[in-house]
VOGU-3710 file (C-alpha; in Angstrom, 3 decimals, decimal comma):
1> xxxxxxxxxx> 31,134/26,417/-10,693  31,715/22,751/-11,532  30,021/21,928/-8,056  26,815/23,826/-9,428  27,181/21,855/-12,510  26,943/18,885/-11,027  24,083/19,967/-9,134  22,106/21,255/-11,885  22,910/17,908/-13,856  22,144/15,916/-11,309
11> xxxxxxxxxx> 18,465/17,170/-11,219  17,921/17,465/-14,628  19,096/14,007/-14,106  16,441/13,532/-11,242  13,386/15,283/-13,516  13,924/13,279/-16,387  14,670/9,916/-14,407  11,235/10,105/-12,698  9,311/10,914/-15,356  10,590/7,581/-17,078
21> xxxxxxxxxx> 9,571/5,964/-13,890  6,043/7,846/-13,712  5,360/6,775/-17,319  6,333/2,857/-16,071  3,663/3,042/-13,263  0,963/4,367/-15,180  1,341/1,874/-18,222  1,571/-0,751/-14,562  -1,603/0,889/-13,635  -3,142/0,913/-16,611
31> xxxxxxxxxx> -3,445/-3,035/-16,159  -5,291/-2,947/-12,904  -8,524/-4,607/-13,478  -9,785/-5,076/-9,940  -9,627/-4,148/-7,064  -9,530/-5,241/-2,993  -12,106/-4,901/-0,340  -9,504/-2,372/1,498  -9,241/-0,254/-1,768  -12,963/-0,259/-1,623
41> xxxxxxxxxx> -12,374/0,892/1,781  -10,213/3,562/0,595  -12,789/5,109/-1,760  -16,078/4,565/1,135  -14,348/6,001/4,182  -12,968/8,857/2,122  -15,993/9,430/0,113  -19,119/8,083/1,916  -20,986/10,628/3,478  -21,669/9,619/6,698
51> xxxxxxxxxx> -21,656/6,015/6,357  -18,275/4,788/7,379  -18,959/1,099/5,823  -21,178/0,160/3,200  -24,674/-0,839/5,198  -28,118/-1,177/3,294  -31,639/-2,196/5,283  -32,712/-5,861/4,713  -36,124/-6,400/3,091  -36,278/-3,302/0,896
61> xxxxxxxxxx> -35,572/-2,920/-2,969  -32,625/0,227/-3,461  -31,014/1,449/-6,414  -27,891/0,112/-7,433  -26,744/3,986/-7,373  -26,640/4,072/-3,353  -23,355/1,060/-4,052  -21,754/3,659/-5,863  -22,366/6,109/-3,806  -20,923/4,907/-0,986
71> xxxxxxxxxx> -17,026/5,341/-3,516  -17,449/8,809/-3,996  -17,610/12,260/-3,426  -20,092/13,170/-5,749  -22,967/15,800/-3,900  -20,762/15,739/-0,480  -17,200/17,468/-1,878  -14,756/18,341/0,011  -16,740/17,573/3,358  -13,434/17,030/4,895
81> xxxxxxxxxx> -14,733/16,673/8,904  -17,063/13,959/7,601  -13,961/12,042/6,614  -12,352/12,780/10,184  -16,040/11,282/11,524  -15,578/8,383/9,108  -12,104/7,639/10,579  -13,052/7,571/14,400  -15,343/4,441/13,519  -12,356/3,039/11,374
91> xxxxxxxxxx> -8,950/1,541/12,601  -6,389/3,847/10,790  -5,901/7,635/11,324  -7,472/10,217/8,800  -4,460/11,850/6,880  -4,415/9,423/3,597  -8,224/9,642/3,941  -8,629/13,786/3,297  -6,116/13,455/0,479  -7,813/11,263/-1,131
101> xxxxxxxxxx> -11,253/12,734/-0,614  -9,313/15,816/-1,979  -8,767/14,152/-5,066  -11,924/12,073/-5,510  -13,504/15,622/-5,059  -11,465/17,737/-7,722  -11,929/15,194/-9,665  -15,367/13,924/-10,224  -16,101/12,814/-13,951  -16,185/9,865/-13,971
111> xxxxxxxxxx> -17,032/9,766/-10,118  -15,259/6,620/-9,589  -12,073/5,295/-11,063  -8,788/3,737/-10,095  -6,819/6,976/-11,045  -7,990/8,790/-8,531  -6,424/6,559/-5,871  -3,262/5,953/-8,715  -2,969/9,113/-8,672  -2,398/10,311/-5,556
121> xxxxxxxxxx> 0,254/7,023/-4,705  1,975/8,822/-7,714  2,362/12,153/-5,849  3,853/10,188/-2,900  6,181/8,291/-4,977  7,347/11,288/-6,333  7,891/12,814/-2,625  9,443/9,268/-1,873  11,746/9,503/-5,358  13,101/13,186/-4,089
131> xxxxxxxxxx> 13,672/12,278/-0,583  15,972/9,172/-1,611  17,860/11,324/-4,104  18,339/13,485/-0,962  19,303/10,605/1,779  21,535/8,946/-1,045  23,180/12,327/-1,468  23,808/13,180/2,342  25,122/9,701/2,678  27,522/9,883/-0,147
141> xxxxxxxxxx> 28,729/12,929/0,633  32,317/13,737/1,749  31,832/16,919/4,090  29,163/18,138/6,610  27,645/19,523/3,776  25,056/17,600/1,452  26,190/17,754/-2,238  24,299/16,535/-5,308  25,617/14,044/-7,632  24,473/11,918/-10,148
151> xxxxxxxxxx> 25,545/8,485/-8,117  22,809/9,562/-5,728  19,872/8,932/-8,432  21,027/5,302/-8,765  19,464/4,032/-5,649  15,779/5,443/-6,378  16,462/4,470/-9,816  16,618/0,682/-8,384  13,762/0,574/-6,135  11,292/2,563/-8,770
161> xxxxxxxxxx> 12,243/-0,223/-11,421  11,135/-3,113/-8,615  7,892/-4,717/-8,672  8,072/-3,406/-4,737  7,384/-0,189/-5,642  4,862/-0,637/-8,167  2,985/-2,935/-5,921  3,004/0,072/-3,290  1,648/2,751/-6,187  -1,291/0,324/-7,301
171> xxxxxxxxxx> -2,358/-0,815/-3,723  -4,538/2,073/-3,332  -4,262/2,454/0,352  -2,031/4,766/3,031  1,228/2,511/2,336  2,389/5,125/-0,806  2,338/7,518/1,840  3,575/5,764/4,747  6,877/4,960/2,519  7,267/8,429/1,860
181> xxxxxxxxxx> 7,384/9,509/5,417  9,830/6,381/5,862  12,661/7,887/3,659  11,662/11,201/5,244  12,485/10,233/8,630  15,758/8,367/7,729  16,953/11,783/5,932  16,750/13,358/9,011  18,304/11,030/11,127  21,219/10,825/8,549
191> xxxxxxxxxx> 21,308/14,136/9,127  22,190/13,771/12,613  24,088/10,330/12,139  26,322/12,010/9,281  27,084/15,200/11,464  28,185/13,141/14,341  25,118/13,652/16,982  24,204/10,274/18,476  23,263/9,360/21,186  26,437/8,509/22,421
201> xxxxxxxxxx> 28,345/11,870/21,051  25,711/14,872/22,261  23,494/14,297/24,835  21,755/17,762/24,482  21,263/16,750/20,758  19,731/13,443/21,650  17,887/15,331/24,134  15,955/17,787/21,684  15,319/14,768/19,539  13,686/12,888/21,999
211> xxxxxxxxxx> 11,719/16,203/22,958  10,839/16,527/19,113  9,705/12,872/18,903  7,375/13,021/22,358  5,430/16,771/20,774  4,997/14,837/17,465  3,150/11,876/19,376  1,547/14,250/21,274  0,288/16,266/18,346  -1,044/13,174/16,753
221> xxxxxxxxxx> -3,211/11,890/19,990  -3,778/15,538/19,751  -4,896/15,475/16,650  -6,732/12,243/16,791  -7,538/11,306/20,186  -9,364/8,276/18,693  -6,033/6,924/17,929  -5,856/5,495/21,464  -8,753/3,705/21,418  -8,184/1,585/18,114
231> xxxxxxxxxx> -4,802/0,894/19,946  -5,859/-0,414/23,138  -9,794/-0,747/22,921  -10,175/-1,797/18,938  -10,262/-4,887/17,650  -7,252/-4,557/15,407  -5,182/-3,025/18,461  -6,162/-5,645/20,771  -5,456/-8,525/18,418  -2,083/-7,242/17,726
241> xxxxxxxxxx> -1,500/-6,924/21,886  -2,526/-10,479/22,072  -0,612/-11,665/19,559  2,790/-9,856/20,886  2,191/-11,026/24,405  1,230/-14,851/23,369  3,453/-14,830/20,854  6,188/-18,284/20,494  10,024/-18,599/19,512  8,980/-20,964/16,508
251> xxxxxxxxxx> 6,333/-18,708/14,853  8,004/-15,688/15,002  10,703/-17,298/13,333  8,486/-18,558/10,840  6,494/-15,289/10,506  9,429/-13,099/10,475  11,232/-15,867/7,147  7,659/-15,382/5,445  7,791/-11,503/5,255  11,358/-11,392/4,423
261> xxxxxxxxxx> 11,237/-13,911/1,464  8,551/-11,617/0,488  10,603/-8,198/0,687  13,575/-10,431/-1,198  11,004/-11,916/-3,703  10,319/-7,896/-4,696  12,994/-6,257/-4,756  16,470/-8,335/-5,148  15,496/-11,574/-6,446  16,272/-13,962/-3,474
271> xxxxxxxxxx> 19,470/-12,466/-3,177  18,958/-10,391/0,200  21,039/-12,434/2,519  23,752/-12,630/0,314  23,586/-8,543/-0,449  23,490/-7,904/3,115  26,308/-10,025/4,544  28,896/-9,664/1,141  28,065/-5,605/1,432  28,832/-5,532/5,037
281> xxxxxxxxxx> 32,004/-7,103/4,743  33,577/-5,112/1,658  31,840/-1,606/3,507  33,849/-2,267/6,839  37,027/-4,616/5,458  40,087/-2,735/6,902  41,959/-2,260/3,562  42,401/1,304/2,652  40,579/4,237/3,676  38,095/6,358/2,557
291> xxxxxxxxxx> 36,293/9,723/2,986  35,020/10,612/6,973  31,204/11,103/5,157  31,489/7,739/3,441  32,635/5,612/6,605  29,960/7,141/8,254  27,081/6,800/5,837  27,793/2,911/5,093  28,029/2,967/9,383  24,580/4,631/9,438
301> xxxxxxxxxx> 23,491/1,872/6,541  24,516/-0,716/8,432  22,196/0,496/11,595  19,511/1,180/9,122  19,659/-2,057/7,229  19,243/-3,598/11,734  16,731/-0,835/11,582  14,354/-2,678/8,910  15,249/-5,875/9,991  13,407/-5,061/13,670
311> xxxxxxxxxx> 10,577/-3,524/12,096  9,868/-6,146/9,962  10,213/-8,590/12,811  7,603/-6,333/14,952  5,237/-6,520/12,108  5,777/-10,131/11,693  4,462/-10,369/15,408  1,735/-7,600/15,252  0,315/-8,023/11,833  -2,885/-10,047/11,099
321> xxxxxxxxxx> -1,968/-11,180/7,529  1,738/-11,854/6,867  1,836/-9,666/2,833  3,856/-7,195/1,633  1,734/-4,135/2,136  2,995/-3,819/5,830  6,705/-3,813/5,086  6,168/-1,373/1,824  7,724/1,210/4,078  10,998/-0,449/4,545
331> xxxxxxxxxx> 11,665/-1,248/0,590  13,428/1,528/-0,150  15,441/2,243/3,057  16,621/-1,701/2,341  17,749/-0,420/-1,187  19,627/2,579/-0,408  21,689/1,141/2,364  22,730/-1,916/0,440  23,586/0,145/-2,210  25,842/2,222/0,041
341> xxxxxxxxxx> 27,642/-0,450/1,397  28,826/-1,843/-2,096  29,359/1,567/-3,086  31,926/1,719/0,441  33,316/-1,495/-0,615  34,174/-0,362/-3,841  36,081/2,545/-2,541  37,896/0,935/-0,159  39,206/-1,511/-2,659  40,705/1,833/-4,358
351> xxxxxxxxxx> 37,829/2,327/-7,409  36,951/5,953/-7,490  33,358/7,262/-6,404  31,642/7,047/-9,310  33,007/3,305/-10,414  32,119/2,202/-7,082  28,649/3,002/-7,296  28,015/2,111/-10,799  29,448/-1,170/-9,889  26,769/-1,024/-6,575
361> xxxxxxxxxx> 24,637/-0,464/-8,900  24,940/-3,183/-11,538  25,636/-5,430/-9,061  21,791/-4,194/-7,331  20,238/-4,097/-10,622  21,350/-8,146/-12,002  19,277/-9,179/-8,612  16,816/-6,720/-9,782  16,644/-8,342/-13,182  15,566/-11,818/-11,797
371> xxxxxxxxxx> 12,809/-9,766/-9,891  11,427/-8,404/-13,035  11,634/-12,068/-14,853  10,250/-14,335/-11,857  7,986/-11,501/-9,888  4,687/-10,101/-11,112  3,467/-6,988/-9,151  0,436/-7,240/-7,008  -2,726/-6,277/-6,726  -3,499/-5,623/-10,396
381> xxxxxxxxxx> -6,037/-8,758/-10,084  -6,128/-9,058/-14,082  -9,969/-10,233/-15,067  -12,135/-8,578/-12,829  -13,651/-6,146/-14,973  -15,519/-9,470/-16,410  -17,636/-9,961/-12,909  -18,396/-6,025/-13,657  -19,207/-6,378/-17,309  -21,163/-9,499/-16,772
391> xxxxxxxxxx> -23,360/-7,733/-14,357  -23,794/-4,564/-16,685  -25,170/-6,933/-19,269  -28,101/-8,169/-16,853  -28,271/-4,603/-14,952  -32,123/-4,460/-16,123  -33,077/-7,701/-14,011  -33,932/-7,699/-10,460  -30,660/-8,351/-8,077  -31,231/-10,400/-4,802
401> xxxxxxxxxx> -28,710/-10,477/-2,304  -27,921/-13,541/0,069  -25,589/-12,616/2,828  -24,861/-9,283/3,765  -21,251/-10,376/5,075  -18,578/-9,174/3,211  -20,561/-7,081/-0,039  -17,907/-4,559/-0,125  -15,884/-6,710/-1,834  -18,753/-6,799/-4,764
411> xxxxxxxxxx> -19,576/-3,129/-4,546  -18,967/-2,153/-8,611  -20,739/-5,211/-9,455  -24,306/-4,577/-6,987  -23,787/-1,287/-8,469  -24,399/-2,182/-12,034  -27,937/-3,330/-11,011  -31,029/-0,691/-11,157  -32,758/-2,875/-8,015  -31,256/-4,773/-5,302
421> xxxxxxxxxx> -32,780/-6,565/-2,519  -30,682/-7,650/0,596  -31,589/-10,288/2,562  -29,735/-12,141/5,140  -27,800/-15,395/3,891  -30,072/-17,493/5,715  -33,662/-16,088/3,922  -33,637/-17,738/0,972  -37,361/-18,318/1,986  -37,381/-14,183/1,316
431> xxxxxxxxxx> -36,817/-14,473/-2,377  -40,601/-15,186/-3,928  -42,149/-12,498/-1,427  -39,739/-10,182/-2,397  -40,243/-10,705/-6,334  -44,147/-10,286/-6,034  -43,415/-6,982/-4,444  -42,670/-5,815/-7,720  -45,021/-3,563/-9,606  -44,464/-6,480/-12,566
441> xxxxxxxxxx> -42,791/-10,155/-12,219  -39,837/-10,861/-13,734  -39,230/-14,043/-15,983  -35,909/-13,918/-14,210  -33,603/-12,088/-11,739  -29,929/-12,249/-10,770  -28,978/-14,156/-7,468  -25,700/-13,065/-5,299  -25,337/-16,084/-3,106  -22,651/-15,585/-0,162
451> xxxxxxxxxx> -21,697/-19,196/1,222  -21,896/-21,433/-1,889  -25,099/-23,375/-0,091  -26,604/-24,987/-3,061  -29,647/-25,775/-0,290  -30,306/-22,187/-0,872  -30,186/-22,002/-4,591  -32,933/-24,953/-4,614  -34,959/-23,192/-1,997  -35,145/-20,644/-4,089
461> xxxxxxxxxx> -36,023/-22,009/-7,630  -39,039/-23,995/-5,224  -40,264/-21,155/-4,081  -39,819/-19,050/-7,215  -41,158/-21,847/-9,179  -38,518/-20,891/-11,816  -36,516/-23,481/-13,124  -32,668/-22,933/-13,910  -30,007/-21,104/-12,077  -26,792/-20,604/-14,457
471> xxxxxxxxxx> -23,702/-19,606/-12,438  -22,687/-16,829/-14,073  -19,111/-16,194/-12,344  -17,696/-16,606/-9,158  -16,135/-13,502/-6,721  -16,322/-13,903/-3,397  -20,164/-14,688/-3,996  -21,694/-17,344/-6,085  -23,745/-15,300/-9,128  -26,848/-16,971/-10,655
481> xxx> -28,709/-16,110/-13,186  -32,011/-17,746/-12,037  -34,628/-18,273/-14,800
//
């Protein structure tokens, strides 16, 4: 009976506990103001129907509708092969993409907004939140059998209050998810760590792991044949082959220090060395002894804690920008098992259970509190709605586009417009001809200029024979407004 207490307080515990930290990432949310090209992305490849990147004809005035078009699902819903279709032209494979076409489809009014994509990083959170109240409670638990206790909400507690995790939930891209399957996948190998079959213990265990790993990969190529092709024929997946094989001592070194100052940075404040080496020592000092389940779960923290560390030093090879979003995955894994070691340390230094992990976790949470004070989360990029706004007030003038390259980026903005023209970056000679096309001439028209060549802008006020161009903001393009 008092075991089913504990149980039943521990996930009231659990409930209210991740509400509180739902509430914190949508006031977090609420702040994001902008957005990047891969979150636009996000939105096309989900939503666009049949038009896996955003593409318009040069030398033709569109609507400003077909740029928001291309972010959602509005007219094509739940079209859910069309997103497979989008993804074989992509380099990532299709799962995040059908969930969130399965949002941006249920959910169309307004047809494009950041909650959508907030949203559904919320749902994976919440899947990531349950499995580390899970892996916490198999690895502090005593017997072969997993038992619920309110220690084991401490460690989700600490890595939902980082700005780690709240970078992952407003990066609205496939990392939410890939964290989630993360702490997934280190449940069940604490499952087999904690119940003694290694490698090393039960070969035929080992053996039908292995087997279960190979039909997962297989059901994934199965799945997605495509997959091989991005890996060994894409450009993303022969980049990162190039980069592994011509790879040097000195800059994976200095690769490998940037990415781990960044996972410190976010979640314990610079401290991470120290954590990791102090924890080590007080899990495995040979003072007194402690329960079998507890040796073994600060053992199997230990390997998982070398675990992260080679992934992170894989990535640090592989990746093609050296930021946070690729190591998302490992944040929380990081959290648990230095929280288990302390926790181990405490209890071989004679505290009981419970002492020993609140002192793991005050001791987790002071580094934590420098995080909060020094480290902002990312990818909020505060003042963006400006470029937006500043392009609603002008939406009635002609838009001209120089430079095709890189207009995703600028996608809400062209789609504030009612007319845009596209033209190359080098036709600023295409400006006049394509003004006179219009059924009346404007006294002025808004100019999207991709390279910041002022040899353009003064092309095109001579051949215009207008005679002002007022930068109106800068992002990514330079925005005139030429009159």
């Amino acid at each position: 009976m008092q075991k089913r207490g504990k149980t039943a307080l521990t996930l009231v515990g659990f409930a209210v506990m991740l509400a509180a930290l739902l509430a914190l990432m949508v006031s977090i949310g609420a702040g994001k103001d902008g957005f990047d090209i891969d979150e636009f992305f996000t939105y096309g490849l989900a939503n666009s129907y049949q038009q896996p990147f955003l593409s318009t004809q040069t030398g033709s005035w569109i609507s400003g509708k077909a740029f928001s078009d291309y972010l959602t699902a509005k007219g094509h819903a739940h079209e859910y092969l069309n997103v497979y279709e989008n993804q074989i032209a992509d380099v990532h494979p299709p799962l995040y993409y059908l969930f969130m076409h399965a949002v941006c489809s249920a959910f169309q009014n307004p047809p494009f907004t950041k909650w959508t994509g907030i949203g559904l990083n919320l749902f994976f959170f919440s899947l990531t939140q349950f499995g580390l109240l899970l892996l916490s409670a198999r690895l502090l638990s005593d017997g072969e059998k997993l038992e619920l206790t309110p220690p084991a909400l401490l460690p989700g507690l600490l890595y939902g209050l980082s700005a780690g995790a709240a970078s992952g939930v407003v990066f609205i891209r496939m990392y939410a998810m890939m964290t989630m399957w993360a702490v997934w996948l280190a449940l069940a190998l604490a499952e087999l760590f904690i119940h003694g079959q290694t490698v090393w213990r039960k070969f035929e265990t080992a053996g039908r792991f292995a087997l279960w790993c190979f039909f997962a990969l297989a059901l994934a190529v199965g799945l997605f044949p495509w997959c091989l092709n991005h890996i060994f024929g894409g450009y993303r997946g022969r980049g990162a082959i190039e980069s592994a094989a011509g790879v040097r001592l000195n800059d994976m070194i200095r690769w490998f220090k940037i990415l781990w100052q960044t996972l410190d940075a976010q979640q314990f404040g610079g401290f991470l060395l120290a954590l990791v080496l102090i924890g080590a020592a007080l899990a495995f000092w040979p003072l007194k002894k402690a329960g079998q389940g507890l040796k073994r779960g600060a053992a199997f923290s230990l390997w998982a804690l070398l675990a992260c560390g080679a992934y992170v030093l894989v990535i640090s090879v592989i990746s093609p920008y050296k930021v946070d979003r690729y190591i998302f995955c490992v944040y929380p894994l990081v959290t648990v098992a230095l929280f288990m070691l302390f926790a181990r340390g405490g209890c071989r230094f004679g505290s009981r259970r419970s002492s020993a992990c609140l002192l793991a976790c005050a001791v987790l949470a002071a580094c934590g509190a420098r995080v909060n004070r020094d480290q902002q989360v990312h990818y909020l990029y505060p003042g963006d709605s400006a470029y937006v706004a500043a392009c609603e007030e002008n939406a009635a003038l002609p838009c001209i586009l120089l430079g095709t390259n890189d207009m995703t980026q600028n996608t809400l903005e062209l789609a504030a417009f009612e007319r845009v023209y596209m033209l190359n970056a080098d036709d600023a000679q295409g400006v006049a001809p394509a003004l006179e096309a219009l059924d009346e001439k404007p006294d002025g028209f808004i100019l999207f200029e991709r390279y910041h060549d002022e040899a353009n802008v003064e092309t095109v006020l001579r051949e215009t024979g207008l005679e002002s161009a007022e930068l109106l903001f800068e992002h990514q393009y330079h925005v005139y407004w030429v009159h």
